[in-house]
C-alpha positions in Angstrom: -13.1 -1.3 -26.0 -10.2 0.9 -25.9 -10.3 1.5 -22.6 -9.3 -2.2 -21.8 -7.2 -1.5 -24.0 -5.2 1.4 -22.5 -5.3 -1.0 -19.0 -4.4 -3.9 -21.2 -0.9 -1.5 -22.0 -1.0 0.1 -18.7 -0.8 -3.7 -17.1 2.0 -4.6 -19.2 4.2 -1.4 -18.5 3.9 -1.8 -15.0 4.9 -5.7 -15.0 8.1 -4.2 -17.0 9.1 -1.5 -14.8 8.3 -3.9 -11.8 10.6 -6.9 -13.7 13.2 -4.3 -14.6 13.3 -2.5 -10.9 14.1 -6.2 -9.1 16.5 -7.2 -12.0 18.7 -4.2 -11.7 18.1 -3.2 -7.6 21.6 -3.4 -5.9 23.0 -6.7 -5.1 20.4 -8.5 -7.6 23.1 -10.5 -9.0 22.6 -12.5 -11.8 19.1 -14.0 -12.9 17.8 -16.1 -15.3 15.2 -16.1 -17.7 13.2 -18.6 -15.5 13.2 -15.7 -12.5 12.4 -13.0 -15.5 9.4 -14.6 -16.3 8.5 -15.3 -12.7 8.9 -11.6 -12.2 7.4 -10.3 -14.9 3.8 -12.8 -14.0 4.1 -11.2 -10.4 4.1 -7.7 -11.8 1.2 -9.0 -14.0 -0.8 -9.9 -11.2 0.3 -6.6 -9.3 -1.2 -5.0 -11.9 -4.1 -6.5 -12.1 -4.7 -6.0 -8.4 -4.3 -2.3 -9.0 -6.4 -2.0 -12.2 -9.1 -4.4 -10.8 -9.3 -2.2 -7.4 -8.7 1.4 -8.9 -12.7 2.4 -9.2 -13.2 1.3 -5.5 -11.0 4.1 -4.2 -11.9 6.9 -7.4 -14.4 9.5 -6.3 
């Protein structure tokens, strides 16, 4: 159980650094909270992607 859990947090961290890295990227301009949100499921899914597909490519 805690290992989902530690994904569960590792998931969430990386769809905040992925949110925070489009936000603030040079000539971002101004976004709203709509767009955060939007960002912040993409980087969700990202995630998921990764965690889901990490033990295919583990030796």
């Amino acid at each position: 159980m805690l290992h989902l859990a530690i994904k569960a947090i590792f998931a969430v961290l990386i769809a905040f650094l992925f949110t925070l890295f489009v936000a603030k990227r040079p000539g971002a301009g101004q976004i709203t909270r709509r767009k955060l949100i939007a960002l912040f499921v993409v980087g969700l899914i990202i995630s998921g992607v990764m965690l889901a597909s990490d033990n295919l490519y583990a030796t």
